[in-house]
Each structure stands twice: as C-alpha cells, then as structure tokens.
N, C-alpha and C positions, 0 to 999 in steps of 0.2 A: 584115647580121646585127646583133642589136641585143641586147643581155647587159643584165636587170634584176637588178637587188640586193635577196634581201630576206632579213630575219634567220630562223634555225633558228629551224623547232616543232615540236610533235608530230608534222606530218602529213610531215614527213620524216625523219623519226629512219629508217623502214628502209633507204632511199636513203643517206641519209647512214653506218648501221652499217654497210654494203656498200661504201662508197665507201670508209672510212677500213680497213675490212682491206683493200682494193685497194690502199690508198696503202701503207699500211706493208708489204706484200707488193713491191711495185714498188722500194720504197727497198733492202730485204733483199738482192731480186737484182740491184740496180745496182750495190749493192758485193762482190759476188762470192760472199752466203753465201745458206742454204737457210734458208726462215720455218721457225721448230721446227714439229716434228710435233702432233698433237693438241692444240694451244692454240684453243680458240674463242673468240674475245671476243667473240661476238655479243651475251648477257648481260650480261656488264661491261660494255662500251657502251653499252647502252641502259640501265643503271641507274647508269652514269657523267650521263650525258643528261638523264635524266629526272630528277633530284637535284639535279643543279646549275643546270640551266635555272632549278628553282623555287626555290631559294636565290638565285639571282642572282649567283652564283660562277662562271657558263659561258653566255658568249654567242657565238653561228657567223652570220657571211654567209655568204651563198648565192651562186653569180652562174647565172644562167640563159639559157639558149639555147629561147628557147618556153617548153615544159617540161619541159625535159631539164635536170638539174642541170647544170653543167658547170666548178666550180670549189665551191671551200669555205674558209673558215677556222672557226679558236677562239682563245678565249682564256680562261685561265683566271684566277681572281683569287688571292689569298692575301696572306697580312698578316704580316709578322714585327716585332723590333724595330726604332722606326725607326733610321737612321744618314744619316750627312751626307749622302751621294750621294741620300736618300730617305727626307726628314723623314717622311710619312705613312708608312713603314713597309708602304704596298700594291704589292702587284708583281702585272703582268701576267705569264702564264705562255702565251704564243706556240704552239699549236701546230694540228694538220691541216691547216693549209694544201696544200692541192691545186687542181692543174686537168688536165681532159681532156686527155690530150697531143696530143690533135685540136684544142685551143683554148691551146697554149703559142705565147708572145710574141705577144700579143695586147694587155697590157694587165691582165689580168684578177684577177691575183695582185696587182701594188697596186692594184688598186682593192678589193681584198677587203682586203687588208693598210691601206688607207688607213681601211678602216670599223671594224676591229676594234684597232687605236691609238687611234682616239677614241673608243670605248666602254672602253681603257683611262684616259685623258687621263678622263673624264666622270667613270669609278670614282675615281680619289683616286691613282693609280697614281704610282708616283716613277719607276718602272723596270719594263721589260718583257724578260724573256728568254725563247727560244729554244735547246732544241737541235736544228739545222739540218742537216737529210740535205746529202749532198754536192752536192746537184739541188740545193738552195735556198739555199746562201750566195751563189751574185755579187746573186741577189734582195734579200738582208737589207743586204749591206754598201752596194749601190746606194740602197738605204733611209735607210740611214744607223746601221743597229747597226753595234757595235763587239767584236772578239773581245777577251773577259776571260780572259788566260790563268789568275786562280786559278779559275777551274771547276773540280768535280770532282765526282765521286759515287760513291757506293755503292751496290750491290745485292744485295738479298736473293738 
C-alpha cells in the first residue's frame, strides 16, 4: 500500500465535511457521551472551509489510499499579542486530525502532523495548540507537545 499526501481543496471539502462529523461523532462516544441531537454542521463547515482556505487562515493534508481519503488534518492560524514564549504573536491552532481506523498505526497521523507543523513553522507561528481527544494525546506528547496546565475556556 502506498499513502500520497496532498493539501485540502475544493474538490474534497464533501469528503472531508463527512469525515470530520465522523471524527467528532467517534471521539463523543469513546468517552462515554451521546453527539447532541439536532446540531448539523454540515453548513458551518463548509463555510468554515471555504473562508478560510481563501484567507489563508486554514490549511488540511490529506493522506490517501488510491482514492479513498484515509487520514486528515488542519490547522488553523490566528494572531494575538505577541509575548516571550511567541515574539510573532501567531499561533497555530491543531485541529481534525483523523485517520481510518482501518489505517491506525501506520504512520500516517505524523506524517500528516509532520506537514501541517511546517505550514505552521512557514506561517510565522511561535506556538501551536491543540485540544486533544483522549485517542490523540500519546500521538502529540510522542510529537513533542507539552501539556499547559493554565488552559482553560469558556462557553457559550
């Protein structure tokens, strides 16, 4: 088998909207709760996508089996003020990473993970975070992320 790499376009954005409610449906019930009822992001995703792709605020690998998708990432950009840890003030923002779980430990997650770092590292990025289902921390700390115990957030 032979897994090519190439970056998110247009002509997989459905693939990919289907792919990432899959993943976030998958992560819901590994940790023991139910995806809410009547939420569709199909919309929001694809106008998350299509926005930021052309801003240049959102770039995804692909990894491929033929033509079968069979792994992803993103990453997202954003800018605050800078501070020590991240003079430029730009942060990568880590997130879909998925793979077929017909194609888990293979490889395939850093090699996706290795392309979307350096398209942070290329952006001006000082720091890239992640928040990481329970499936994906030994992958990040194996990486070399580090858990920041001040995280925190809030929601609407």
């Amino acid at each position: 088998m032979s897994i090519d790499y190439k970056k998110l376009t247009q002509e997989y954005l459905d693939t990919i909207i289907s792919m990432r409610i899959n993943q976030l449906t998958e992560e819901y019930t590994s940790e023991g709760k139910t995806p809410p009822e009547g939420v569709d992001l199909s919309a929001a995703l694809r106008n998350f996508y299509t926005k930021n792709m052309a801003a240049g605020t959102y770039v995804s690998w692909l990894a491929f089996d033929g033509d079968k998708i069979v792994g992803t990432s993103g990453m997202s950009f954003a800018e605050k003020p800078p501070y020590f840890t991240c003079p430029s003030g730009r942060l990568g923002i880590l997130s879909s990473m998925y793979t077929d779980p017909n194609y888990r430990r293979m490889g395939i997650a850093t090699a996706l993970l290795d392309r979307v770092v350096k398209e942070a590292k290329d952006y001006g990025c000082g720091t890239i975070y992640i928040t990481a289902s329970n499936m994906g921390v030994k992958l990040y700390e194996a990486y070399g992320f580090k858990h920041n115990g001040n995280f925190m957030q809030y929601n609407f």
